[in-house]
Steps between C-alpha positions, in 0.01 A plus 500: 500500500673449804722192442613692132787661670600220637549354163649791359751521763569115430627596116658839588705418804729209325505728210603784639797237698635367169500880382725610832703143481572562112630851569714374787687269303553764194646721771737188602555467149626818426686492834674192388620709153640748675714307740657297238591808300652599762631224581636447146694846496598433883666156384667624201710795702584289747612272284694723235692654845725212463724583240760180490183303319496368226213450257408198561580517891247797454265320324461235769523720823228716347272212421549375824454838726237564321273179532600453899428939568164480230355206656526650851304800431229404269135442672326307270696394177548127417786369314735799517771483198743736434712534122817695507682592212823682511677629170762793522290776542171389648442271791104384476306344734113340493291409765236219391222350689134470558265629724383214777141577475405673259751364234576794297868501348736720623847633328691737658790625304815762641834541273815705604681659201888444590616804275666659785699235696620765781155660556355135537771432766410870729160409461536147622759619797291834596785695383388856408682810317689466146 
């Protein structure tokens, strides 16, 4: 009897560490999904501020902001991608990657309607009023 807890501390401690561990890196996980929506909203403002752009200059500098700013800020997401698609009234942008250790896909999506081309301009410059 006296060597059973012993045992039964031997199976319930590295349990009970994979349990803690496996949260840990869900809460990194949803970390990382937050950032990069962020991120993704963050990149497209700053990016729609410049209003001498054209689509495809757009195109590029968005794709490019966004994969140097996403890959800074992520903690543990392999293979970062992001897909931007830009048509006359909706700029898109996708996040794609996987997470490094416990490999579960993650998407993150943001889009910016361009209906009003002024409001997207105060927003991006910090103007406020009418």
């Amino acid at each position: 009897m006296r060597g059973s807890l012993t045992i039964e501390s031997a199976f319930v401690f590295p349990f009970c560490f994979m349990i803690i561990l496996i949260v840990c890196q869900l809460g990194v996980f949803q970390y990382d999904l937050a950032v990069l929506k962020m991120t993704a909203y963050e990149c497209i403002l700053k990016t729609v501020e410049d209003e001498k752009l054209t689509e495809s200059e757009l195109l590029e500098q968005l794709q490019n902001r966004a994969l140097s700013i996403g890959a800074e800020r992520v903690l543990g997401v392999k293979d970062l991608n992001a897909a931007v698609k830009v048509t006359a009234s909706k700029i898109s942008l996708t996040f794609q990657g996987t997470h490094r250790i416990l490999k579960i896909p993650l998407e993150v999506s943001a889009a910016y309607e361009r209906i009003y081309p002024e409001l997207t301009l105060r927003i991006a410059r910090g103007v406020e009023g009418e």
